[in-house]
MDAnalysis code that builds the backbone (N, CA, C; Angstrom):
import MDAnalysis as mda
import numpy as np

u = mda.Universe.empty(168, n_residues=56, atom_resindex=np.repeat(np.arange(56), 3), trajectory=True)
u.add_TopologyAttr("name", ["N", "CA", "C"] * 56)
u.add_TopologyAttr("resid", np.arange(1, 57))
u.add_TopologyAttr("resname", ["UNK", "UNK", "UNK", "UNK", "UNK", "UNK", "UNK", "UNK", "UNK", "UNK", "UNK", "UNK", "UNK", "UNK", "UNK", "UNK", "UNK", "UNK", "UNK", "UNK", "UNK", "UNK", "UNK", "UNK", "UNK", "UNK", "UNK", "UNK", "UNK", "UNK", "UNK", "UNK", "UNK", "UNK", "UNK", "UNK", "UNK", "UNK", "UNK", "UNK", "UNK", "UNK", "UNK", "UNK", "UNK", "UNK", "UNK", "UNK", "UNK", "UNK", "UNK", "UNK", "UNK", "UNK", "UNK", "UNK"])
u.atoms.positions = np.array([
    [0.845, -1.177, 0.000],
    [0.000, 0.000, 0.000],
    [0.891, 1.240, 0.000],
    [0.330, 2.408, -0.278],
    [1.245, 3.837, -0.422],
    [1.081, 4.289, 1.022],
    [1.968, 5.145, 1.102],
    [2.485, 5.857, 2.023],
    [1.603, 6.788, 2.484],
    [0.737, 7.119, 3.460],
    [0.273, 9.031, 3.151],
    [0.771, 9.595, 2.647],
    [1.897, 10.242, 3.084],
    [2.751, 10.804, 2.741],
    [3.569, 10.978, 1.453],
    [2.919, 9.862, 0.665],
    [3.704, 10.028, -0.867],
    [2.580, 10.529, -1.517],
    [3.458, 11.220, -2.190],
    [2.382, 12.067, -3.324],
    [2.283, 11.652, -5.056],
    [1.187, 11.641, -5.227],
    [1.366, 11.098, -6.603],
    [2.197, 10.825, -7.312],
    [3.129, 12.400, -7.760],
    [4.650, 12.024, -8.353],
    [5.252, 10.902, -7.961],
    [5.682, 10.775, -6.144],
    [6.285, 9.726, -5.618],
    [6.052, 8.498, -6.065],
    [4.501, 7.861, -6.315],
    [4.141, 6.815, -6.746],
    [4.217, 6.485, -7.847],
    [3.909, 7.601, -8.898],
    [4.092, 7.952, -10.228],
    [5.770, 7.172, -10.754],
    [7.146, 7.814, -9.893],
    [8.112, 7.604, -10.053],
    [8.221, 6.572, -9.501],
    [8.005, 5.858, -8.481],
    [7.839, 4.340, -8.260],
    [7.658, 3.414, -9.306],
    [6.623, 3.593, -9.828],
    [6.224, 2.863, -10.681],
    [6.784, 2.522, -11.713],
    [6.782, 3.583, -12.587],
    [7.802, 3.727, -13.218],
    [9.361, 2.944, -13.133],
    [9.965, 2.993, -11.982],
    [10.972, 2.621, -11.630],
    [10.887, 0.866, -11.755],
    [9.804, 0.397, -11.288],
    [8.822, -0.868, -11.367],
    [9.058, -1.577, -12.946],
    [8.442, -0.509, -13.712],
    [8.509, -0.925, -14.940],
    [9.954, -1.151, -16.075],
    [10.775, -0.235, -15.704],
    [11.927, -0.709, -16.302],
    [12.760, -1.836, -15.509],
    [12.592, -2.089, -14.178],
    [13.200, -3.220, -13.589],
    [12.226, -4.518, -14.229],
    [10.811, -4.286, -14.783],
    [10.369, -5.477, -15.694],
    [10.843, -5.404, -16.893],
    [11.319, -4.411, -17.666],
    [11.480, -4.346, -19.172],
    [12.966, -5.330, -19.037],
    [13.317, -4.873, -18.032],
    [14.778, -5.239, -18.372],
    [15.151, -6.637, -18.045],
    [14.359, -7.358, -17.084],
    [14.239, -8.748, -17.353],
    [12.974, -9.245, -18.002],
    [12.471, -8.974, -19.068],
    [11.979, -9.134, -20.032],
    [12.745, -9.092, -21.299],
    [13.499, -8.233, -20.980],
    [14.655, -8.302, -22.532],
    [15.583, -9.211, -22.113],
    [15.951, -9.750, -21.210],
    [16.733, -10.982, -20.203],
    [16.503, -12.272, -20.870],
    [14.701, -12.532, -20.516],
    [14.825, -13.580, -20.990],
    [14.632, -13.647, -22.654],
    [14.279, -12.639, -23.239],
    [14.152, -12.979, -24.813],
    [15.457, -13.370, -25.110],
    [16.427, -12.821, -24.852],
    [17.793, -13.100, -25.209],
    [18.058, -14.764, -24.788],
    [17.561, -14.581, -23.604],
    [18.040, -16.401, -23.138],
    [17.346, -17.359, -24.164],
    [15.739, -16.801, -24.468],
    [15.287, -17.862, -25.569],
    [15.909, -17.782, -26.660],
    [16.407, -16.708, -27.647],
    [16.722, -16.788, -28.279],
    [18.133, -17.058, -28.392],
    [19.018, -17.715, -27.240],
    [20.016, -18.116, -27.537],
    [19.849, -19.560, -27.173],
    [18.681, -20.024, -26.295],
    [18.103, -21.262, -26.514],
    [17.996, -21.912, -27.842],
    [17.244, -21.050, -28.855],
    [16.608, -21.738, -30.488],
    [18.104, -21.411, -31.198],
    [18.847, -20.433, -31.026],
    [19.941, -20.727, -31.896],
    [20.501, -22.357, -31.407],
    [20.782, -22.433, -30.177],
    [21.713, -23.724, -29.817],
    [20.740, -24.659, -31.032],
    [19.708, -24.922, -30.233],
    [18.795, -25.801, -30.776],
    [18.951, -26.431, -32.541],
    [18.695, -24.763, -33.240],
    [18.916, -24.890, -34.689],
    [20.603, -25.338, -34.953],
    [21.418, -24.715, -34.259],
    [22.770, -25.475, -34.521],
    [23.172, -26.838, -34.694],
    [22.130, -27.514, -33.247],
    [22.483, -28.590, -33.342],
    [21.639, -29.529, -34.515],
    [20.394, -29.041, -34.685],
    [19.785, -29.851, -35.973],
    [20.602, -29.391, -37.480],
    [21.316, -28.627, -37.442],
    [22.023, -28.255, -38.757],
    [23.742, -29.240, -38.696],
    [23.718, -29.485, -37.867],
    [25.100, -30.104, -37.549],
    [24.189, -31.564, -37.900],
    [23.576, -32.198, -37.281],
    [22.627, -33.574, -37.670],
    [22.404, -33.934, -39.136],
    [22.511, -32.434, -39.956],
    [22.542, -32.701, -41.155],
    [21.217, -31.892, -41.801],
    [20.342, -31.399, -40.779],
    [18.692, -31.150, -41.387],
    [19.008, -29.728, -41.413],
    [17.427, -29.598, -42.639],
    [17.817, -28.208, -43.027],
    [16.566, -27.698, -42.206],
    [17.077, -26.284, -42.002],
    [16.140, -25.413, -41.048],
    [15.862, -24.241, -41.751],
    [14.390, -23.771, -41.506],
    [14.718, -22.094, -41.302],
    [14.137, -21.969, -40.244],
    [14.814, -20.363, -39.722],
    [14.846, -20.137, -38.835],
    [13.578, -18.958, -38.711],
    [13.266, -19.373, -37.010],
    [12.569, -18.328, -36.651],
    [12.852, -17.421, -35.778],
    [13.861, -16.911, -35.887],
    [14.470, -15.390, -35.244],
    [15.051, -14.621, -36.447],
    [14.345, -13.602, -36.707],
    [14.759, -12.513, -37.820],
    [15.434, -11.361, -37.090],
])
């Protein structure tokens, strides 16, 4: 819950603050998946099979 004492801005900038600590492990894990499907496609291209890929 808020503070009395905080004033909109305060919460305003909270929040905010909230949201780039989600963006930024949100861009965390895209990177982890997408270095997941590269491994992945590597290893079916090494097996011999042909792929395309779905990371542009």
């Amino acid at each position: 819950m808020s503070n009395p004492s905080e004033t909109v801005y305060d919460r305003v900038a909270r929040l905010e603050d909230e949201v780039a600590l989600l963006r930024t492990e949100i861009d965390r894990l895209k990177g982890a998946v997408r270095s997941k499907i590269a491994r992945h496609e590597i290893s079916l291209i090494k097996g011999g099979q042909d792929i395309t890929s779905i990371i542009d």
